[in-house]
Each structure stands twice: as C-alpha cells, then as structure tokens.
MINU-904320 format. One record per residue (C-alpha): residue in one letter; x, y, z. Coordinates in steps of 0.05 Angstrom, whole numbers, plus 5000, padded with zeros to 4 digits. Each point is the difference from the previous one (the first is absolute). Example, Ala and Ser with C-alpha at 12.3 -4.5 7.8 and 13.67 -1.06 7.14 Angstrom:
BEGIN
('A'; (5246; 4910; 5156))
('S'; (5027; 5069; 4987))
//
This chain:
BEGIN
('X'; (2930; 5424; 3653))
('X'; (5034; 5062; 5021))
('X'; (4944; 5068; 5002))
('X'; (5013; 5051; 4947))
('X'; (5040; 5040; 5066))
('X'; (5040; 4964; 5011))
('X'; (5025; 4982; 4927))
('X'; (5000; 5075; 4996))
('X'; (5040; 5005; 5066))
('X'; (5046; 4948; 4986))
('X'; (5018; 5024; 4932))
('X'; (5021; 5086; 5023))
('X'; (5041; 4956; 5046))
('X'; (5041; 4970; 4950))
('X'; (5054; 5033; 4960))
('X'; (4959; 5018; 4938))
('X'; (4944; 5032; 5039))
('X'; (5044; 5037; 5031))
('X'; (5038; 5028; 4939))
('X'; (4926; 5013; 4982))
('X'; (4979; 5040; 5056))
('X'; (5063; 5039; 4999))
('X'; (4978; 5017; 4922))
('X'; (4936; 5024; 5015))
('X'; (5022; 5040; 5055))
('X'; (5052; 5033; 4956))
('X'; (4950; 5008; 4937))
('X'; (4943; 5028; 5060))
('X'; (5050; 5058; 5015))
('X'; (5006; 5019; 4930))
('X'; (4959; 5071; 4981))
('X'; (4978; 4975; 4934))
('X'; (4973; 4938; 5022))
('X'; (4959; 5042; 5052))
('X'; (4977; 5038; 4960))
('X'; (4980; 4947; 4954))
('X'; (4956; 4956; 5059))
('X'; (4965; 5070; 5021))
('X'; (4988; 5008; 4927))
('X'; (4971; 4928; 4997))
('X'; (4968; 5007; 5078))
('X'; (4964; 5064; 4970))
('X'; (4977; 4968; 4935))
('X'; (4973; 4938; 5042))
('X'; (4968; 5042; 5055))
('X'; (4959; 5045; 4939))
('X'; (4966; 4932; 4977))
('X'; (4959; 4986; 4936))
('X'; (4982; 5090; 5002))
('X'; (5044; 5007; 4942))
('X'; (5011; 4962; 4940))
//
C-alpha cells in the first residue's frame, strides 16, 4: 500500500493536480481572497475571547 505521500505526490503529478495547483495559485494571487484568509487567520488566531 502506497503512504499517504506518495498518493499525494503521485496525484500533483498528474494532469488534474496540476490544473489544480495552477487554480490555487491563480485564486492565492487574488486581493479578495487575501483578504478573506487574513480575515479567517485573524478570527482563528483570537480563539473562543469573543462570541
């Protein structure tokens, strides 16, 4: 049985991880979306203080 690496490895080498990869690259360059994650990073860092 193949290790959870190298299922991971094999599949971004095959054509549909790539066209994956190259999505989240493009949607990780986008100013909304980081915005959103620092928004989320922020509200996850702050823990259980606020309700």
């Amino acid at each position: 049985m193949a290790s959870l690496v190298d299922r991971i490895r094999s599949y971004l080498s095959s054509p549909q991880g790539r066209r994956n990869v190259e999505k989240a690259k493009t949607m990780a360059r986008d100013p909304r979306n980081q915005r959103r994650l620092r928004d989320f990073m922020n509200r996850f860092r702050a823990g259980g203080s606020r309700h």
